[in-house]
N, C-alpha and C positions, 0 to 999 in steps of 0.2 A: 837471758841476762848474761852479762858479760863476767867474765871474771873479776875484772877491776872495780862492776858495780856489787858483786855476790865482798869483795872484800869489803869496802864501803860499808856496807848493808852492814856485815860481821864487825866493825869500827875496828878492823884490820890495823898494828901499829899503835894502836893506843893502849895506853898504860894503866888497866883497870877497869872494874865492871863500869861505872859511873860513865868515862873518856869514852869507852866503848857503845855503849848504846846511845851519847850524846852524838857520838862522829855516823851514828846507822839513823839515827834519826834529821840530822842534818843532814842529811843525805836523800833523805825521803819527804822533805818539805823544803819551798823554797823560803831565798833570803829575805823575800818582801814579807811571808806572813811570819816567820822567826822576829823579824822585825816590830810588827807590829801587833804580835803576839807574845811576848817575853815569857809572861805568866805562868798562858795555858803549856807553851813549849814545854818549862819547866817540870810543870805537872805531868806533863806526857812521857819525859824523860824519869821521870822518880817513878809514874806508876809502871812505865817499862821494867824498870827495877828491882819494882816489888815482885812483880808478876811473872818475872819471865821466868820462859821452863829451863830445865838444865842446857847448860850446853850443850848436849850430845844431842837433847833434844830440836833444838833450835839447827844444830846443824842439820838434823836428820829432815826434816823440814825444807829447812832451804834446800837441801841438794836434793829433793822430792822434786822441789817446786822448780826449779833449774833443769832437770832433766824431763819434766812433765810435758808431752806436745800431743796436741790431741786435736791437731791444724787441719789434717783428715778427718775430722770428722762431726769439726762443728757446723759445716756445708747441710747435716741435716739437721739441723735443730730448727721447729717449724715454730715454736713460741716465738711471740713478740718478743722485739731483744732491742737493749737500750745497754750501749757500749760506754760505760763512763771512765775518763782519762785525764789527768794532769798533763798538759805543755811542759811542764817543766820536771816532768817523769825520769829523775837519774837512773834508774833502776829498772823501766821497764820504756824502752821508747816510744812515744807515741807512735812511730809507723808501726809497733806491734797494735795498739788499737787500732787501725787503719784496716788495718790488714784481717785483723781478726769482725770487724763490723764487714769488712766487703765478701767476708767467705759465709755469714749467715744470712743467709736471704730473708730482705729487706727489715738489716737491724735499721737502726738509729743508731749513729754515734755524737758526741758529744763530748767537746775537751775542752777541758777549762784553761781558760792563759791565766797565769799566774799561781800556776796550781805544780804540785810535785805528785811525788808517789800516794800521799795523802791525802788527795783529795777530796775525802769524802769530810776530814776533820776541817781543813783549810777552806774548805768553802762547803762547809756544811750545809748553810741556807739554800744555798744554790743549787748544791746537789738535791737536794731534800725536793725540792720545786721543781726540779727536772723530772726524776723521777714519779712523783705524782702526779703531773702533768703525761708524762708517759702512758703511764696507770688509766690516763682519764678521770681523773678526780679531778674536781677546783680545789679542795682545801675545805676546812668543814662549813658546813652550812649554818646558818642562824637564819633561827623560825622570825619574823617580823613581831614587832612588840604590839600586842593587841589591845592591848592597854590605852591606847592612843595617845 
C-alpha cells in the first residue's frame, strides 16, 4: 500500500472522527455503489464509529498490515485458493491480486469491476456465489414436494 493510499485509508486532513472514517471509507468503496447505496454507506460509516479500536490501535494495525509481505512464501500453499479483488481497489491494486493468485499454484482469481477495497460488502451476492461455487456447493438443496 502506498503512502498516499495508507493516508486515505487514515482520512488523513479531515477534520474529526466522523470526516475521518467517512474520507477511509470512501476510499475503500466505489462511487457507483456509494451511489447507489446511500443508506447502507451511512450505516457503515456510523457502525465504523461505534466500533472502532483506539487510534493507536488502528494504527498499529495498519502499519502491521503495510509492512507485512509474505510474497515468498505463498509459492507453498497447496489448498485450493480463490483470490477475491475489487477493480476499483484504491488501497490495494489489483495487480497485487494478480500477482498474489499467479505465485500460489493454481489459485483462482477473481475481480469484480465495479468493486473497491470492499468488495465483499459491495457485491456481497456475488462474492458469496463465487465463493461457494469455489467450495463446490450449488447452494442449499430442497428435498422435492412429495405431497404431489
Amino acid at each position: 500500500m502506498s503512502r498516499g493510499a495508507m493516508g486515505r485509508m487514515f482520512g488523513l486532513g479531515a477534520l474529526g472522527p466522523k470526516k475521518a472514517a467517512r474520507r477511509g471509507l470512501e476510499g475503500a468503496t466505489s462511487e457507483r455503489y456509494r451511489a447507489e447505496n446511500r443508506e447502507e454507506f451511512e450505516r457503515i460509516v456510523e457502525k465504523r464509529l461505534a466500533e472502532s479500536p483506539s487510534l493507536a490501535s488502528y494504527y498499529g494495525q495498519a502499519k502491521a498490515g503495510w509492512r507485512f509481505d509474505a510474497s515468498g512464501q505463498v509459492g507453498r500453499i497447496s489448498s485450493p485458493t480463490l483470490v477475491v479483488h475489487g477493480a476499483e481497489d484504491r488501497y490495494v491494486p489489483p495487480a497485487n491480486a494478480r500477482a498474489l493468485a499467479q505465485a500460489i499454484p493454481n489459485a483462482k482469481l477473481r475481480v469484480f469491476e465495479g468493486a473497491g477495497h470492499l468488495v465483499f460488502i459491495e457485491r456481497a451476492a456475488d462474492v458469496n456465489r463465487e465463493v461457494v461455487a469455489f467450495l463446490g456447493g450449488g447452494g442449499p438443496r430442497v428435498a422435492p414436494d412429495r405431497a404431489g
